[in-house]
Each structure stands twice: as C-alpha cells, then as structure tokens.
C-alpha positions in Angstrom: 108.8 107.7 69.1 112.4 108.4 70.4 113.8 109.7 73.1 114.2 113.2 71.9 110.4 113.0 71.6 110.0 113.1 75.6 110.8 116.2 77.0 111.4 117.8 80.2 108.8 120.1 81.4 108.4 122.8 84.4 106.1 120.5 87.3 102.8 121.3 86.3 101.1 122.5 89.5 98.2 120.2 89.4 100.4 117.4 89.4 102.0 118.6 92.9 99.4 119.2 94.2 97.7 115.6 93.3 101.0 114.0 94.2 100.4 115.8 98.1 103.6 114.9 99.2 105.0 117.7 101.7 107.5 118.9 101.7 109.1 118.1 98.4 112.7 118.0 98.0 113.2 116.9 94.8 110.7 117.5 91.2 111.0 115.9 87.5 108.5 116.1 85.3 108.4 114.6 81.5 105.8 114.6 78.7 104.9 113.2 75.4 102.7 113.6 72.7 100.5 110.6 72.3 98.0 109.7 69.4 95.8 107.3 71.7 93.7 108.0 74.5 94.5 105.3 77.1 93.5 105.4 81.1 96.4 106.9 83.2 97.0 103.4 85.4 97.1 102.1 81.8 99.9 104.2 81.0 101.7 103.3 84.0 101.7 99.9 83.8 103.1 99.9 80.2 106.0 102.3 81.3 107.1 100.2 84.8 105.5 96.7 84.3 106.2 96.7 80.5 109.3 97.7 80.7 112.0 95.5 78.8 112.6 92.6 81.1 116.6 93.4 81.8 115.0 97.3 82.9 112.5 95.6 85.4 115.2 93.3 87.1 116.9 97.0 87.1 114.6 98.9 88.6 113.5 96.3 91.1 117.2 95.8 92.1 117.7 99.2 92.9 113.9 99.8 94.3 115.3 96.5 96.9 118.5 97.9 97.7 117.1 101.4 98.5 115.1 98.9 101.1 111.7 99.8 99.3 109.1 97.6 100.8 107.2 97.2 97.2 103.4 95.3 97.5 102.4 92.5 96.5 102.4 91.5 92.8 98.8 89.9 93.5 97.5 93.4 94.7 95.4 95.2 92.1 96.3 98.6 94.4 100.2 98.4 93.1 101.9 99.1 89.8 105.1 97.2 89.9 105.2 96.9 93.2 104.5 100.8 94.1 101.5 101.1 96.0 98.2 103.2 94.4 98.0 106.5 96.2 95.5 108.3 94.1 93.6 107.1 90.7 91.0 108.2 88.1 90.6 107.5 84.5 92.9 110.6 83.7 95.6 110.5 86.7 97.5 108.1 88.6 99.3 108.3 91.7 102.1 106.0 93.3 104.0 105.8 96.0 107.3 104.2 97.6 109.1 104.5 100.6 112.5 103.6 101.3 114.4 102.6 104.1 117.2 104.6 102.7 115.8 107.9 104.0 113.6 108.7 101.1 109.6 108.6 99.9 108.7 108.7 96.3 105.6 109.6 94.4 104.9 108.9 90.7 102.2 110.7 89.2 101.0 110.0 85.6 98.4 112.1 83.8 97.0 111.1 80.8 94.6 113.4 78.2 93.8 112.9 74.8 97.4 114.6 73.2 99.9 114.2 76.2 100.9 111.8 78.6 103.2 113.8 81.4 104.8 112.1 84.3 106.1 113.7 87.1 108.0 112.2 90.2 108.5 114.2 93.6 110.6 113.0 96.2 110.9 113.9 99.9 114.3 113.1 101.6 113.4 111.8 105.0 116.8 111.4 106.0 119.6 113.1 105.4 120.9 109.8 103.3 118.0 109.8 101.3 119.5 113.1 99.7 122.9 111.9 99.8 121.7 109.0 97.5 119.0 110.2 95.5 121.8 113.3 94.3 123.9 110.5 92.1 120.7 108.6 91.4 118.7 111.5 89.8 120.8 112.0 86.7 120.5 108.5 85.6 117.1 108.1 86.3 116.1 111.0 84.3 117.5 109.4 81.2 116.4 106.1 82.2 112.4 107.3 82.8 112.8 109.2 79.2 113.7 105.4 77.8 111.0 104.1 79.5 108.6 106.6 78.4 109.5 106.6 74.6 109.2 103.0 74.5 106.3 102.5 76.0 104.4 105.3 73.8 106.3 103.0 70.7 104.6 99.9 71.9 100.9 101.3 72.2 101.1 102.3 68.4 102.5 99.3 67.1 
C-alpha cells in the first residue's frame, strides 16, 4: 500500500450525517481499498494508536497544544485519547474538542473492499478557523500516511 493508494473522496453523506456535528465548517474525507474485513474501531485504533511512535508523540503534541482535553488511556470509550461518539461493527465515531476554538469528529467506516475516513470540524471560535486553515494541509498528507500504513501493517 502507498500513499498514492489513499485517495481523496467527495464526504459521503452517510458519513455527515453519522458524524452529527452541526454546523460543519470544515470536511475531508479519504478511502482505501482493503483486502480484509476488520471492525471499524479496529481500524481506528491501528491508524491513531498504531501509528509510528514519533507520529503519536506528534499528534498528541499538537492534540495538547490545541488544549484538547483527550480521555483517559484506561477508558475503553477513547481511541487515542478521542472520546467514542458513535460505534458499530461497520462505523466508528470520535470526537475532540479544543480549547482553541474548535470541535473535531473522526468518523471511520469500514465494509468488506473500502475503509473511508472522514473528519468534520466545527470552528467554535473564530481562532479555531484561524488555526485549523494552516493546520489542514498538513494534516491531509499526514492522515493519508497514516492511513496507507496502517492498511500495510494489517496485511503483513
């Protein structure tokens, strides 16, 4: 799997409306093809919790300095510290809120041939724009690395 292989996809409706955050300021949404049928929350916590160790100390840097309030590592409702919104074999939902002026949600939906995941973000705060504008570039490329690599990792 490479990079290449994750592409960028118009928000699939169902995943907006699963997501339910209103309004929505901000939409992504990236899929794969996948060979192995594996439970969304599975999927999830290979991508985020998975991760490369340098990417988690990353993500969790930036996650704290945004002033997200991330749960517990001993709580089974949280993947990486983002809290379980939503979940079923085929679709998971997480969320975050920053003190920054912004509230995320992370939706992953897993079938047998595609794993897409989508994030929506509401700007609470007019910082919360401000900030998630020079974020959002990076993190697009950053989420595609995540995603190819964890899809590598299942089939090895």
């Amino acid at each position: 799997m490479t990079v290449t292989d994750v592409r960028e996809i118009e928000m699939p409706a169902e995943l907006e409306d699963l997501a339910a955050l209103t309004p929505t300021h901000y939409r992504e949404s990236l899929t794969l093809t996948v060979t192995r049928v594996e439970p969304a929350e599975h999927w999830a916590r290979l991508v985020l919790e998975r991760a490369p160790l340098t990417a988690r100390v990353q993500m969790i840097t930036v996650w704290t300095l945004l002033g997200i309030r991330l749960a517990p590592p001993w709580s089974a409702a949280q993947v990486l510290g983002w809290r379980t919104v939503h979940s079923t074999p085929d679709v998971i939902v997480l969320e975050a809120r920053a003190a920054a002026g912004l509230t995320a949600r992370l939706v992953f939906h897993a079938t047998a041939s595609t794993l897409t995941q989508a994030m929506l973000v509401r700007f609470d705060r007019p910082t919360g724009r401000r900030i998630w504008t020079r974020l959002a570039p990076g993190h697009r490329r950053f989420l595609k690395l995540l995603l190819a690599r964890a899809a590598d990792n299942l089939l090895r």
